[in-house]
N, C-alpha and C positions, 0 to 999 in steps of 0.2 A: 730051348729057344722060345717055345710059346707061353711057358711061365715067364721070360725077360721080359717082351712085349704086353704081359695079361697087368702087370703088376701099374706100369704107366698109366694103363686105361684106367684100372682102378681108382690110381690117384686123381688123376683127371675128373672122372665123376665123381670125386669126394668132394675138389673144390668146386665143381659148376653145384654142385648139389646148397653148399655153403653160399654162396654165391645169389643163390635164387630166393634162400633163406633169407639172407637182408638185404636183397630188391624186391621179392616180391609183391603184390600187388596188397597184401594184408599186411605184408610188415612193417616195421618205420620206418622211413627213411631218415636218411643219413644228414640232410640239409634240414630238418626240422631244429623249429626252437622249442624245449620242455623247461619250464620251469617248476620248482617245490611249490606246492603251498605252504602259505605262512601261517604262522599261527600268535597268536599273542592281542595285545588293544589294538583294537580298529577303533579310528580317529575316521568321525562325519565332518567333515566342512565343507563352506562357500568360499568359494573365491574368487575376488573383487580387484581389479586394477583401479586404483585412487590417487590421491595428491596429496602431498603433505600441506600445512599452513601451519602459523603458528597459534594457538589457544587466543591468546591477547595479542593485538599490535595498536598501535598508535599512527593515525592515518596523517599524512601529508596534505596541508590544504592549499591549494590555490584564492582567488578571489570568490571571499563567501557574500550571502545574502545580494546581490547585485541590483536584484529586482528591488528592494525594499530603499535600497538604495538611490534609485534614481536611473540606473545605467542601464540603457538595452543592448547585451550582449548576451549571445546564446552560444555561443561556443569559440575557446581561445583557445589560438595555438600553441602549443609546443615549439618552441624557438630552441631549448638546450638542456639538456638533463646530465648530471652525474653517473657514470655506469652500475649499473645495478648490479647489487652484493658491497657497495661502497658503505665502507664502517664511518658516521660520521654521529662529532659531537653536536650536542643541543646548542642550535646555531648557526651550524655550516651550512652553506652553498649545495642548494639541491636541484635547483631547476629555475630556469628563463622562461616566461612567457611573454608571448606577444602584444607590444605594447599598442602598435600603429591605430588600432579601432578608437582605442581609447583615450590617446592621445591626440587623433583628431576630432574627437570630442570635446574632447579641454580646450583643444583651440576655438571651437566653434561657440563655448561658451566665453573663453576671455573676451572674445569679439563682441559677446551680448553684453558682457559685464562693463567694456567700454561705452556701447550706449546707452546702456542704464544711467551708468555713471554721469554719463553725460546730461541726461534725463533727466537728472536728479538734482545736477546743480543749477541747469536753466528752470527748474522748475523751482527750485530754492529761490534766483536771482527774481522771476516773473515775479513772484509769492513776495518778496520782498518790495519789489517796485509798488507793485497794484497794492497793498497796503499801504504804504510810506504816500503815494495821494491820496487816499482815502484820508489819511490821516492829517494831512493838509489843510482839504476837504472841508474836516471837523473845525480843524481851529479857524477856517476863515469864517466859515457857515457862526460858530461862535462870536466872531470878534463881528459879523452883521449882525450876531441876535443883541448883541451889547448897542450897536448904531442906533436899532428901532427901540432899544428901551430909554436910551437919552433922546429919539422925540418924542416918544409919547411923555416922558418929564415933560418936557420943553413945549409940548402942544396944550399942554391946563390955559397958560392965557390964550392959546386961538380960540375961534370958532367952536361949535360942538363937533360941527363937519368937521375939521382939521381933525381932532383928538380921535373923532371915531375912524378917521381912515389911520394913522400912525397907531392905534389901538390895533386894528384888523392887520396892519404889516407887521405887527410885532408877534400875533399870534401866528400867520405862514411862515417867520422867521422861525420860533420855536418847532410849530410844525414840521418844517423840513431839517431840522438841526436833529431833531428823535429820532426820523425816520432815516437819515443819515447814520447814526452814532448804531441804529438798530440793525440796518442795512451793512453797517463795518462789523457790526461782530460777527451776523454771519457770515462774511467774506472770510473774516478769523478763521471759523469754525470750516469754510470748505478748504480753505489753503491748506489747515492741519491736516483734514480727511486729503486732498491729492499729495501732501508730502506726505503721510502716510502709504497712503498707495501704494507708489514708487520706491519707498524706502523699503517696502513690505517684497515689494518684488526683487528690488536690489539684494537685500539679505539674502534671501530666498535663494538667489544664483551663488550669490557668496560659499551660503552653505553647502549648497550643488559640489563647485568649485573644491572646498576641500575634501569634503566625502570622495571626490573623483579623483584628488593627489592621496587621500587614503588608502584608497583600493587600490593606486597604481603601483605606490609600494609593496603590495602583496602579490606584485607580478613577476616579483624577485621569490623567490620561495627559498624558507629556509626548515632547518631541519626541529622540531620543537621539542627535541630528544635526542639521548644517544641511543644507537641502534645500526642496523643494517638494512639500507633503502634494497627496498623490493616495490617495482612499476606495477600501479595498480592496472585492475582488466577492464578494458571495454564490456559492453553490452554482450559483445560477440564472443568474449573470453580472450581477444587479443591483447598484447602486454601496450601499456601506454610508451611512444616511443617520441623520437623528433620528428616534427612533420605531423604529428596527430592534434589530437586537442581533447580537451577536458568542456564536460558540460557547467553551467553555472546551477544548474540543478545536483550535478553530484563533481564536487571538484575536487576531487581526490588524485590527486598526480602519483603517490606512491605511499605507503606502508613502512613504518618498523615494528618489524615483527619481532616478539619476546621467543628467541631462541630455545627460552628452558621450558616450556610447556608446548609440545608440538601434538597437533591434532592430526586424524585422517579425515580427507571427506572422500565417499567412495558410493556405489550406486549398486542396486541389489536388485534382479530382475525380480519380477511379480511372483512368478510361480515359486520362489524359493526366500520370501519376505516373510512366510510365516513360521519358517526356523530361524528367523533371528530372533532376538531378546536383546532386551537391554543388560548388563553386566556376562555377556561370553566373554572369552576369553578369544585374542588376536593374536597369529602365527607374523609378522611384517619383514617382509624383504624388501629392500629399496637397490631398486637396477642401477643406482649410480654406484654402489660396492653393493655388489652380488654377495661378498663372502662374507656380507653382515646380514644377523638377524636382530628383531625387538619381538618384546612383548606388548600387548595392546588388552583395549577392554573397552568392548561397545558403552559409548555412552549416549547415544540418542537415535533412534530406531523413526523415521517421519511416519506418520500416521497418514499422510495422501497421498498417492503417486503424479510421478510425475512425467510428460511425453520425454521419452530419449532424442537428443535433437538429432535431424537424419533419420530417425524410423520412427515405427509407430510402438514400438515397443515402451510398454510404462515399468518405471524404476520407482523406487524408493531411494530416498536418501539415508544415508547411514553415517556418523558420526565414530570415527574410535577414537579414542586418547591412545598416547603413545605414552607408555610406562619409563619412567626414568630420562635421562638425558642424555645427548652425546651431540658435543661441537662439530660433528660433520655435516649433522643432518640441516639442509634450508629449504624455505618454501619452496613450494613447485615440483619439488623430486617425486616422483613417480615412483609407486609403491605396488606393489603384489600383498593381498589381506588375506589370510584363509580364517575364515570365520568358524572356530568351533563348536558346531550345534550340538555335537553330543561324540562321549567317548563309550566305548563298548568294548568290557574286561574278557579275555579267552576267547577269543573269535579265531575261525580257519577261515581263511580268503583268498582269494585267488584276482590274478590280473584282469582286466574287463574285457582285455582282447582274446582273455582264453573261454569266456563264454558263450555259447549258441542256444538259439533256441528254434523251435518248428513245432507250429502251431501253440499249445500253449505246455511246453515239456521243454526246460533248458537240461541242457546239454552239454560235456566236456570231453577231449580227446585227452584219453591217460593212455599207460601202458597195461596189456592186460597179461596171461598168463606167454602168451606165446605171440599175440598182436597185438596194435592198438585196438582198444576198442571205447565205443560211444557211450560214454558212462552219463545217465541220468541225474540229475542235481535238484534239490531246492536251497534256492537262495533267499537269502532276508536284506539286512540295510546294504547302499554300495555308497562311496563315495564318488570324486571322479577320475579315480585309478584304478579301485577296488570294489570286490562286493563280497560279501559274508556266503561260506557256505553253510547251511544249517543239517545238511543232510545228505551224504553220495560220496562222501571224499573221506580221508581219516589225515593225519598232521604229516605222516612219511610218506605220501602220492606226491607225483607231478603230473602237470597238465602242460599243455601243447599250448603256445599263443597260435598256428597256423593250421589250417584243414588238411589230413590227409589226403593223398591221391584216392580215388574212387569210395569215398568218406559216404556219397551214397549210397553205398551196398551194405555198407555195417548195420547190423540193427540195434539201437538203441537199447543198452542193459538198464533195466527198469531196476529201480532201489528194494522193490520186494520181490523182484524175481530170486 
């Protein structure tokens, strides 16, 4: 009967005994994560969220030079735009801008142009009158200088007194007949110089006048290519929309962009500017199909930084080409760049979550003969998943991403212990 009963107990302390073995306070527990170390190329990169563009496009222009023109307007509106991604031929209908400024303009000048005009003919008509007696003037002033030369004939049988007084009328007839004939030319000469004037000013508006139905026809925008309209940016990086306006300084209402050469622009914090180079190589995934990759290849590295807007943090600008082509891709898509700074052949590495360190000794949770135990490490390059081990680990270890329970009590196993 006490062997029936002894043999239960037994059992019992076998499994509490097994039991305490994989809960106890050194051993693993059961909810941890271990993962292998890997072994093989470790790949260093940056990675950059960017935009696509395309290499070349050919800009959409609204009303150019204005100023040089004549016309003070600093900013027109957007009245109607074609929806952007609209495939259209060299030609077509891309965009409305607002005419109203400008058109009360033209009015304001046809209005000048009627009293020029007007200006112009009463000063024609005057110019015409006030010569034509002038001219009168002459032939009468003439036909008295002929009167006094037939008395002075006719005065040889008077007196001497007769002959010298119709002698002295014949010479103030000459007299004022010069200064007369003298006097009409220059009346000539200013009538030319004020129809001049006028005519100088009249033109003038003229020319106004079409330069200003010039420019108004450019208020219709068409497209100067085939391509695909893409809405150029604001100052502020906002896409040009209806209701906005375009400067007369930069009047670019929208872009087609050349599809088959797509570029990235993308921005590289400071502290990691000095691993790029010109010619790496680009890893590109574009978040509008996730399940696509490209190849890329830095082609322009900026030599001055520049403030990130919203912080004070300075970037550089970075330039990639996009290797090869493919019809899905269009401006503006949003791209993920991992910039390959360097590849490193036969490396062991491990997750970044599975490293620790205290004070200056890193550190990793493995499994040891019978516990976990805190195995000592030196590491060399990381990227931003992984980092190199150089020394503590062999290629068949796994390591823990999480800390054991009472992880302070273990004592760290030194590599030359």
């Amino acid at each position: 009967m006490k062997k029936k009963v002894l043999i239960p107990l037994i059992a019992l302390a076998i499994i509490l005994l097994i039991i305490w073995q994989f809960t106890g306070k050194s051993g693993p527990a059961t909810n941890m994560i271990k993962v292998p170390v890997q072994s093989g190329e470790f790949v260093i990169a940056v990675t950059t969220t960017g935009e696509l563009q395309a290499e070349n496009s050919v800009n959409v222009m609204g009303p150019q030079n204005l100023r040089s023109k004549g016309i003070r307007i600093n900013d027109i509106k957007i009245d109607d735009l074609v929806a952007e991604g609209t495939i259209v031929d060299s030609g077509d209908y891309v965009a409305k801008l607002d005419r109203t400024e400008i058109e009360n303009s033209l009015k304001d000048l046809e209005t000048e142009l009627e009293k020029l005009e007007s200006q112009f003919t009463k000063t024609l008509l005057d110019t015409t009158l006030n010569l034509r007696r002038k001219r009168d003037d002459l032939v009468n002033l003439k036909f008295g200088l002929e009167e006094r030369q037939i008395e002075v004939d006719q005065s040889k049988f008077e007196p001497p007194a007769t002959q010298r007084q119709a002698k002295i009328n014949l010479e103030k007839a000459e007299r004022t007949y010069l200064q007369t004939l003298e006097n009409y030319d220059l009346e000539v000469e200013k009538a030319a110089a004020e129809m001049q004037e006028v005519n100088a000013t009249l033109q003038q508006r003229l020319r106004e006048k079409d330069r200003m139905l010039e420019v108004l026809e450019q208020f219709t925008v068409y497209a100067p290519k085939n391509g695909m309209v893409i809405y150029a940016r604001d100052w502020n990086g906002a896409k040009k929309k209806v209701g906005g306006t375009i400067s007369q300084w930069n009047p670019v209402v929208a872009t087609l962009p050349d599809l088959r050469h797509m570029i990235i622009k993308t921005f590289v914090n400071e502290i990691d500017i000095s691993k790029i180079s010109k010619g790496q190589g680009v890893e590109i995934g574009v978040d509008a199909f996730p399940e696509k990759s490209y190849n890329g290849e830095v082609m322009e590295v900026a030599n001055i930084g520049e403030t990130k807007q919203g912080s004070n943090a300075k970037v550089f600008e970075i330039v990639i080409n996009v290797q090869g082509t493919d019809s899905i891709l269009r401006p503006a898509m949003t791209t993920k760049n991992s910039i390959i700074t360097a590849i490193i052949d036969s490396s062991l590495f491990i997750p970044l979550e599975a490293l620790f360190n205290t004070d200056s000794v890193s550190y990793v949770f493995t499994d040891g003969r019978r516990s976990i135990i805190k195995q000592e490490i030196i590491t060399g390059e990381s990227n931003e998943n992984e980092i190199i081990v150089v020394k503590g680990l062999k290629a068949d270890d796994e390591v823990y991403l999480t800390v054991p329970e009472d992880s302070d009590a273990l004592k760290i196993q030194r590599i030359d212990d």
